[in-house]
C-alpha positions as CSV (number, residue, x, y, z in Angstrom):
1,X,-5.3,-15.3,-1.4
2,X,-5.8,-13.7,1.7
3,X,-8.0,-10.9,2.3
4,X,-6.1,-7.3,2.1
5,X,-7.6,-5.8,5.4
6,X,-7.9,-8.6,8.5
7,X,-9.8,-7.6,11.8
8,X,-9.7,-3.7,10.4
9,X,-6.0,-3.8,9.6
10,X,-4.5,-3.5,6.2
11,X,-2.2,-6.5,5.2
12,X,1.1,-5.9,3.9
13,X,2.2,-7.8,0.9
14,X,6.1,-8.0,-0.1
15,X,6.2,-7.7,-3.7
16,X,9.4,-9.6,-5.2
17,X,10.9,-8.6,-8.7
18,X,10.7,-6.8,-11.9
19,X,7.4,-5.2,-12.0
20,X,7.3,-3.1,-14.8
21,X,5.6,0.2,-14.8
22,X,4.1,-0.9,-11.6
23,X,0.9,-2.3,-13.0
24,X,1.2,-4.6,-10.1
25,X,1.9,-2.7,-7.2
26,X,-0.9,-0.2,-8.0
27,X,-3.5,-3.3,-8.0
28,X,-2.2,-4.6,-4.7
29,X,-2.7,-1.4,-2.8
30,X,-6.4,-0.8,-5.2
31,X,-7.3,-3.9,-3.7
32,X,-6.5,-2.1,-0.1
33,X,-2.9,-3.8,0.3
34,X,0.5,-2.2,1.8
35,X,3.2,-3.2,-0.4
36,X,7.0,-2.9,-0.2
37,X,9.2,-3.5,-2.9
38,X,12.4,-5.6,-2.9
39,X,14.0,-5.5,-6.4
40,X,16.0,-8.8,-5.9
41,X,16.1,-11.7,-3.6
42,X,18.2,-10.5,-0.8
43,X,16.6,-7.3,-0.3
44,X,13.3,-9.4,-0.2
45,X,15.3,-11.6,2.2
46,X,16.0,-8.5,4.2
47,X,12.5,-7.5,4.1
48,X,11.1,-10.7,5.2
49,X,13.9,-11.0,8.3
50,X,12.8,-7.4,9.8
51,X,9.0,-7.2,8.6
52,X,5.9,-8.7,9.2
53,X,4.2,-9.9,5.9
54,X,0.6,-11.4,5.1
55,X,1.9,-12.1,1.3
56,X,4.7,-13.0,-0.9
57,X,4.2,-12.3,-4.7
58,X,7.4,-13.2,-6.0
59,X,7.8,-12.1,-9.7
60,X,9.5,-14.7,-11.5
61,X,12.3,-13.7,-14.3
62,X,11.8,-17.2,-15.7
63,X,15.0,-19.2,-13.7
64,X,14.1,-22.1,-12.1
65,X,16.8,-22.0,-9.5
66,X,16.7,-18.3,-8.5
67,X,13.1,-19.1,-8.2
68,X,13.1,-22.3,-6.1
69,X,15.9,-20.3,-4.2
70,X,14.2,-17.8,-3.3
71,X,11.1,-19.4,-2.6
72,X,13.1,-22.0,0.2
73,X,15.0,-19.2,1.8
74,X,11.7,-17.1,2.3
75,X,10.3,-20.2,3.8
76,X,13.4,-20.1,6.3
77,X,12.2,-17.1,7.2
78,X,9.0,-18.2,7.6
79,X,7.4,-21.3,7.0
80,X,3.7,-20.2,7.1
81,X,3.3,-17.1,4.9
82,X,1.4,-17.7,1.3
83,X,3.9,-17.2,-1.2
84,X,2.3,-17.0,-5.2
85,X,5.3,-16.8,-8.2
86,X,4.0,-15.0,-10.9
87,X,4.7,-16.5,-14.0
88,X,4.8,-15.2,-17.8
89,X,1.3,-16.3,-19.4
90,X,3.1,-16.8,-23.1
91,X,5.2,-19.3,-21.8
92,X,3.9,-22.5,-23.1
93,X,3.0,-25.4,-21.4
94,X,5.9,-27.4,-22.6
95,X,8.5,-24.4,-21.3
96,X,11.1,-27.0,-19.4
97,X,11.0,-24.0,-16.4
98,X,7.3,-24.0,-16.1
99,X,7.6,-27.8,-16.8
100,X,9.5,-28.5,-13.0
101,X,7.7,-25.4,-11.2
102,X,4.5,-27.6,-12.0
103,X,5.8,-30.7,-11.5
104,X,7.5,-30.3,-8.7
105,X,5.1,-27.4,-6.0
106,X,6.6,-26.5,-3.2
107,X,3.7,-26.4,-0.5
108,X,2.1,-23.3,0.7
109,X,3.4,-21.8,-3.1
110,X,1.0,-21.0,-5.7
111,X,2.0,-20.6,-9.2
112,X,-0.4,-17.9,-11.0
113,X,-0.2,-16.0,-14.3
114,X,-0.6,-12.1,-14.1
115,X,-3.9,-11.8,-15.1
116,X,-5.0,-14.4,-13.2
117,X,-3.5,-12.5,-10.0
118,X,-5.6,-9.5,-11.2
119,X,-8.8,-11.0,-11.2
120,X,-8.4,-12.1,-8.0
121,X,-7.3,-9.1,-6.7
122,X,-10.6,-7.5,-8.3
123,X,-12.6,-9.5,-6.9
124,X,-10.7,-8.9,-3.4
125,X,-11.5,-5.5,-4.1
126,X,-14.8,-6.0,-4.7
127,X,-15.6,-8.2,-1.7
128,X,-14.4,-5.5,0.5
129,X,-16.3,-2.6,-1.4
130,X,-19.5,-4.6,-0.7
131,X,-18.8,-5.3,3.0
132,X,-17.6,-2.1,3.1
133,X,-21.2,-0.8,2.1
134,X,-23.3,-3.1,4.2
């Protein structure tokens, strides 16, 4: 995951989805990140035409197609930025959706769980705090 601030300037991360009482969005900008929200794929489409991002977090609501869709029309957009789909940790290991996302990774597209996305945000965070300090 890429740092939030590069070179002084804070990144921007386009946060994709359902995010539910905005437990996510508050971590990203913690962590020192500038988030925008699109609520579906084609405003995240829009977004990604007119905006500069560092990130993608695309929050997935558990359909492989609007998933993969979104995923290879964001890369059309642009072929280079880190996109991570956010996946439900209960779904099981044998879930037929999960099942193809693993079996099939698109590059440049990381597949992460929530609180797995956290901790790395935290220790973003905390890398910063302590470079910050120095």
């Amino acid at each position: 995951m890429p740092n939030a601030t590069a070179f002084g300037a804070r990144q921007k991360v386009l946060l994709v989805g359902n995010d539910q009482k905005n437990l996510l969005e508050r971590r990203l900008r913690t962590a020192g990140w500038e988030v925008v929200r699109a609520n579906d794929h084609e405003s995240a489409l829009h977004h990604a035409r007119h905006e500069p991002f560092n990130l993608i977090v695309l929050v997935s609501a558990g359909s492989l197609i609007n998933v993969t869709e979104a995923i290879f029309n964001l890369r059309d957009v642009n072929e280079s930025i880190e996109i991570i789909v956010l996946i439900d940790r209960r779904l099981k290991p044998g879930n037929r959706f999960l099942r193809q996302l693993l079996q099939y990774p698109i590059e440049g597209t990381r597949i992460v769980t929530r609180r797995q996305l956290q901790q790395q945000l935290h220790a973003a965070a905390s890398s910063v705090s302590r470079n910050r300090a120095i």
